[in-house]
C-alpha positions as CSV (number, residue, x, y, z in Angstrom):
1,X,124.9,147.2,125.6
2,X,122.2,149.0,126.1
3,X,120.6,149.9,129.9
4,X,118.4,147.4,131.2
5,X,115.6,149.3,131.2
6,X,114.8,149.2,127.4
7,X,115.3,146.7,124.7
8,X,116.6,148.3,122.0
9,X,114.8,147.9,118.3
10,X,117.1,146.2,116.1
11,X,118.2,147.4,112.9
12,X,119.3,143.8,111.6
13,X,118.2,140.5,112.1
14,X,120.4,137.8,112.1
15,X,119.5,134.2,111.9
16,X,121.6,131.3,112.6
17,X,121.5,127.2,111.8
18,X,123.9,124.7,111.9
19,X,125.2,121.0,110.2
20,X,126.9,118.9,111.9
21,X,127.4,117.8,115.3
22,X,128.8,120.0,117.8
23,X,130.2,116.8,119.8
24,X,133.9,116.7,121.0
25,X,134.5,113.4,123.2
26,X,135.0,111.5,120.2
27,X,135.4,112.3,116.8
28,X,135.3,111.0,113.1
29,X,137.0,109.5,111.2
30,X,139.3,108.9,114.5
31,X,136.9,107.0,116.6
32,X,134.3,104.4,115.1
33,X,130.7,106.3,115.1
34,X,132.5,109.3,116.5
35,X,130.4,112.8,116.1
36,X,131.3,114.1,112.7
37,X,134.6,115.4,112.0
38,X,133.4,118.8,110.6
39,X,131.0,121.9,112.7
40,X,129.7,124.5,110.4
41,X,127.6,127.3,111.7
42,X,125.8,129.3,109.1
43,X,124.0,132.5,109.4
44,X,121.9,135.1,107.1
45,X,121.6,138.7,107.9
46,X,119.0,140.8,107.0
47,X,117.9,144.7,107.8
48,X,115.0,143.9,110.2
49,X,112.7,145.9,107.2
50,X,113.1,143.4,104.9
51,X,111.9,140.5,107.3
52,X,108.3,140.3,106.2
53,X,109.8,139.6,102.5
54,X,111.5,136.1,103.6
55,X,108.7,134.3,103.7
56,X,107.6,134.2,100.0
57,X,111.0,134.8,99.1
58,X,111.4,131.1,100.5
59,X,108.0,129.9,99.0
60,X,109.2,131.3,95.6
61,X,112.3,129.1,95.8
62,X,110.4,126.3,96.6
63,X,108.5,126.6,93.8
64,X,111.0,127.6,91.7
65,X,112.6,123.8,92.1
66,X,109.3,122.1,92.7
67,X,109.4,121.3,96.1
68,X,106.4,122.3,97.7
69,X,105.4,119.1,99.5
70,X,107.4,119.7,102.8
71,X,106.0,122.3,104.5
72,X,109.9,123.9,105.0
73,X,112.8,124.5,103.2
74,X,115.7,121.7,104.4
75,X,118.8,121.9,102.7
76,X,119.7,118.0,103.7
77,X,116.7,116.5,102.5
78,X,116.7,118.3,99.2
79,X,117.4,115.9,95.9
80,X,121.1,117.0,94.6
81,X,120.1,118.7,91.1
82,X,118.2,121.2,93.7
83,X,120.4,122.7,95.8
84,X,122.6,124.8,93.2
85,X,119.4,126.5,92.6
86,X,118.7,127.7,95.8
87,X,121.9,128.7,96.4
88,X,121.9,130.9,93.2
89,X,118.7,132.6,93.6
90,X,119.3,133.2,97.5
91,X,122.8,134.6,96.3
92,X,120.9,137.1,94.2
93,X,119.1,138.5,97.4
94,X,119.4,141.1,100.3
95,X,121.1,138.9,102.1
96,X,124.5,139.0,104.0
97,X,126.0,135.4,105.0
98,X,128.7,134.3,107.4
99,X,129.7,131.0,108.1
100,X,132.3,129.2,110.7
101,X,133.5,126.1,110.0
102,X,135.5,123.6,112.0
103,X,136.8,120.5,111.9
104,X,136.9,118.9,115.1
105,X,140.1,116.7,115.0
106,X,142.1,119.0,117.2
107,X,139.3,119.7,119.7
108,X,138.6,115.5,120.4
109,X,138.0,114.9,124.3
110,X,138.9,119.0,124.5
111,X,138.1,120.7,127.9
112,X,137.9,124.0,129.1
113,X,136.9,124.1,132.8
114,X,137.0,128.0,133.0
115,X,135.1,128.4,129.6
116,X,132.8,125.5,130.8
117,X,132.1,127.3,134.1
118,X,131.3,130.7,132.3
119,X,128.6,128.7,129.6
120,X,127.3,126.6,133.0
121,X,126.8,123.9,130.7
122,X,129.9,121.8,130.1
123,X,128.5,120.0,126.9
124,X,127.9,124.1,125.4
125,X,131.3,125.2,125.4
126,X,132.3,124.1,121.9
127,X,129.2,125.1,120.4
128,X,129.5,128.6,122.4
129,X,132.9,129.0,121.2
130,X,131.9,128.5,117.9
131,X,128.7,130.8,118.3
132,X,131.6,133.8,119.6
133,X,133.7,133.4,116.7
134,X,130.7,133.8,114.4
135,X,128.9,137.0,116.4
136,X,132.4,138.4,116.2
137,X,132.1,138.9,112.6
138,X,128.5,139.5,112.3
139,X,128.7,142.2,114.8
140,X,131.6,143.6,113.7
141,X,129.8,143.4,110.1
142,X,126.6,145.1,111.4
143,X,128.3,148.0,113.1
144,X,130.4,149.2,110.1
145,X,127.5,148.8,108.0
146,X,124.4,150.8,110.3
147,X,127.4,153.7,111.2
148,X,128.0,154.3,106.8
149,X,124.1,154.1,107.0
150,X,122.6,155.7,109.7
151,X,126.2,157.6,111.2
152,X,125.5,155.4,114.6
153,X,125.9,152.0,115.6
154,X,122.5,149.8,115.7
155,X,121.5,146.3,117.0
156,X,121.1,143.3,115.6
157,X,118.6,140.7,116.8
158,X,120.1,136.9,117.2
159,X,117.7,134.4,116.0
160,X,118.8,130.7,116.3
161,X,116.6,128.1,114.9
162,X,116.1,125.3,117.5
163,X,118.1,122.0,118.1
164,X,118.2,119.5,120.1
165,X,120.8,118.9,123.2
166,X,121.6,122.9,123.2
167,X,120.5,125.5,126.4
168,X,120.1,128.6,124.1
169,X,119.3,129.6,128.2
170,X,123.1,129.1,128.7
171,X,123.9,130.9,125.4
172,X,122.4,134.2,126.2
173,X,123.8,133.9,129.8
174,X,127.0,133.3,127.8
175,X,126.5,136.3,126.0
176,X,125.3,138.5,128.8
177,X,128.8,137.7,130.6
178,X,131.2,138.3,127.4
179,X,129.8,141.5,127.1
180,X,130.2,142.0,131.1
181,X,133.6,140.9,130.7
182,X,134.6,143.3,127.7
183,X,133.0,146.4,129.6
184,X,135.3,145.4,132.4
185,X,138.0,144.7,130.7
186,X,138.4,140.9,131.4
187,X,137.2,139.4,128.4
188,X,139.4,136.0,127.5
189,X,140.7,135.7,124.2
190,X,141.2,139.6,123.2
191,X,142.5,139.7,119.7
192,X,138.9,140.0,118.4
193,X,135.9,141.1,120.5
194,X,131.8,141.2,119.5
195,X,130.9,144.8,118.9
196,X,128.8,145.3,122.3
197,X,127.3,148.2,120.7
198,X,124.9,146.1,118.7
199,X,124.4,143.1,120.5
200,X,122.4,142.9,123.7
201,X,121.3,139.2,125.7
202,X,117.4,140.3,125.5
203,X,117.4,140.4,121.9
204,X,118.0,136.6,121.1
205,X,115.0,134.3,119.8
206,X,114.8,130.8,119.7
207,X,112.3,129.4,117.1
208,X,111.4,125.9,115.3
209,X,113.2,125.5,112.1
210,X,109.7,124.9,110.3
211,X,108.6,128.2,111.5
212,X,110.7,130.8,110.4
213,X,111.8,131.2,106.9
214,X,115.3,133.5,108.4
215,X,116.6,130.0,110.0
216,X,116.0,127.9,107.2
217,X,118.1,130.3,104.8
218,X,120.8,129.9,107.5
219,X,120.5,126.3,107.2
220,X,121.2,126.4,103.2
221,X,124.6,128.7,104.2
222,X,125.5,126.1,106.8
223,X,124.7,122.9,105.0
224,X,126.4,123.9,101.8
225,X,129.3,124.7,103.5
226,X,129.3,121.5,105.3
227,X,128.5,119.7,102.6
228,X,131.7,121.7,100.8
229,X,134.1,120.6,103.7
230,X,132.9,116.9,104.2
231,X,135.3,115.5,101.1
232,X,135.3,111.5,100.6
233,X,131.3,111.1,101.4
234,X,129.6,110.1,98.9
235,X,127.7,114.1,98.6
236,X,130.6,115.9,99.0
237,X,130.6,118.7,96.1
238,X,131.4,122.6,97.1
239,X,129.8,124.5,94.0
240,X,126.7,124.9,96.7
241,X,129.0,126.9,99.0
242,X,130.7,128.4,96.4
243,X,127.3,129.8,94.3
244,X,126.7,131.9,97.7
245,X,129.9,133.7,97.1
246,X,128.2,137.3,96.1
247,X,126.6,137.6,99.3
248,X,128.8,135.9,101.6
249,X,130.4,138.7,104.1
250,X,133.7,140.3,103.3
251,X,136.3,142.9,104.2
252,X,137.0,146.5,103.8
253,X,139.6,144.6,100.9
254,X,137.1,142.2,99.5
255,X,139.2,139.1,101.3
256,X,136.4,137.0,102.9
257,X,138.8,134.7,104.8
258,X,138.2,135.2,108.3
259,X,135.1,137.5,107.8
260,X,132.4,136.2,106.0
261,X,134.2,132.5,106.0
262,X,136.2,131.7,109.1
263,X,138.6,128.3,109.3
264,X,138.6,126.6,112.9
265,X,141.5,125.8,114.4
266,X,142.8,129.6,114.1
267,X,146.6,127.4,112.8
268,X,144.4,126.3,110.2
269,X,147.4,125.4,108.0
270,X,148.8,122.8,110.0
271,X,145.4,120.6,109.4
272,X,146.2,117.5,107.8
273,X,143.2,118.4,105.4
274,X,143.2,116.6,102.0
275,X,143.4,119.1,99.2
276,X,139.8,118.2,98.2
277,X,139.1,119.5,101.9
278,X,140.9,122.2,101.3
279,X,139.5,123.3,98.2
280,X,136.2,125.4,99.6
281,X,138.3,127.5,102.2
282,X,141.1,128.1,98.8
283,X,138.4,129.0,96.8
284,X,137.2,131.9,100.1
285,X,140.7,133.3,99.8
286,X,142.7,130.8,102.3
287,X,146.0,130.2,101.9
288,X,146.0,126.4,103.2
């Protein structure tokens, strides 16, 4: 973390979307009109030098597959023959992607009462959880990468694009106290920590998904994926999720499971998934 005196200048930018809802009381298909049964939370790194490129590298893309009308690029609204396209050409970018996906059968009418104390929001919890598990690896990601390129650890700024029924308030709070926590040595859930030596609370931006060309490139990793994992609707299909693959994070061993592609629960392999549910997360290296 760095003092409170001076924000530090980030060396990465990483921008973060979501499909799905994050809702836990009830929960498809088990309850009628439950939330949806899958969560995916999609995010794009980029070195903050390249940033200014985003922008037509978007509107290229959108000409590319002739969809200039909407002002934005919305992965859910696009016709079906278009979305392999973006995929490909954003897979042929400078672009790193992580993704967390979860389905949401375990965690129906879940509480937490310590965790929802810490987020001050008890409607945030799941989606903070889910936003940990994710800056875990993009962290973790960003701080091996800027030490083999500069020799030192540098920041990353968080960019979420905005949603309705979240307090991105309570998530930098949230993020302000994990990082409290791990200096102090009280951090729940220790078998993997954010790298507090690139993250700090006063480098997080909230923006409009039509405004920012970072967000809606998250939005394509998180849609595809939850488009992917949503087997037995009508759209289901997971060459999308599965075109990203070259730029989609991965280990020191090239196994992306659990780095650029993490499975919620963490006992992923007791989920009574249906093979065709199954068949993204196999194809990302799981053994499910």
């Amino acid at each position: 973390m760095a003092s409170e005196g001076s924000v530090p200048e980030p060396y990465f930018i990483a921008y973060l979307d979501e499909a799905g809802d994050p809702g836990i009381k009830t929960v498809a298909p088990i309850d009628p009109n439950g939330a949806s049964e899958w969560f995916t939370v999609g995010c794009a790194v980029v070195r903050a030098t390249i940033e200014p490129e985003l922008v037509p590298l978007v509107q290229n893309i959108k000409q590319s597959i002739y969809s200039t009308q909407s002002p934005d690029l919305h992965f859910r609204n696009l016709v079906e023959h278009k979305k392999l396209p973006v995929c490909q050409a954003l897979a042929a970018e400078k672009l790193r992607f992580f993704v967390v996906a979860s389905n949401k059968k375990n965690m129906r009418g879940y509480r937490n009462p310590q965790a929802e104390a810490v987020t001050m929001h008890k409607h945030n919890y799941f989606y903070n959880y889910c936003i940990r598990i994710l800056l875990e690896r993009v962290s973790q990601w960003c701080a091996r990468r800027s030490i083999y390129e500069t020799g030192e650890p540098k920041h990353v700024k968080l960019v979420f694009s905005k949603r309705g029924g979240h307090s991105y308030r309570h998530v930098e709070t949230y993020i302000h106290l994990l990082a409290k926590q791990a200096e102090g040595g009280r951090i729940y859930q220790t078998a993997n920590i954010p790298d507090f030596r690139v993250l700090d609370h006063r480098l997080i931006e909230v923006i409009e998904h039509n405004k920012n060309a970072g967000c809606q490139i998250a939005d394509v990793v998180a849609s595809a994926f939850y488009q992917a994992a949503n087997a037995g609707t009508k759209k289901w299909n997971t060459e999308y999720a599965e075109a990203l693959r070259d730029r989609v994070a991965s280990r020191n061993d090239g196994h992306y499971a659990g780095c650029g592609v993490t499975l919620l629960p963490w006992k992923n392999w007791t989920l009574r998934l249906t093979d065709a549910q199954k068949k993204i997360f196999r194809f990302y290296g799981y053994e499910i």
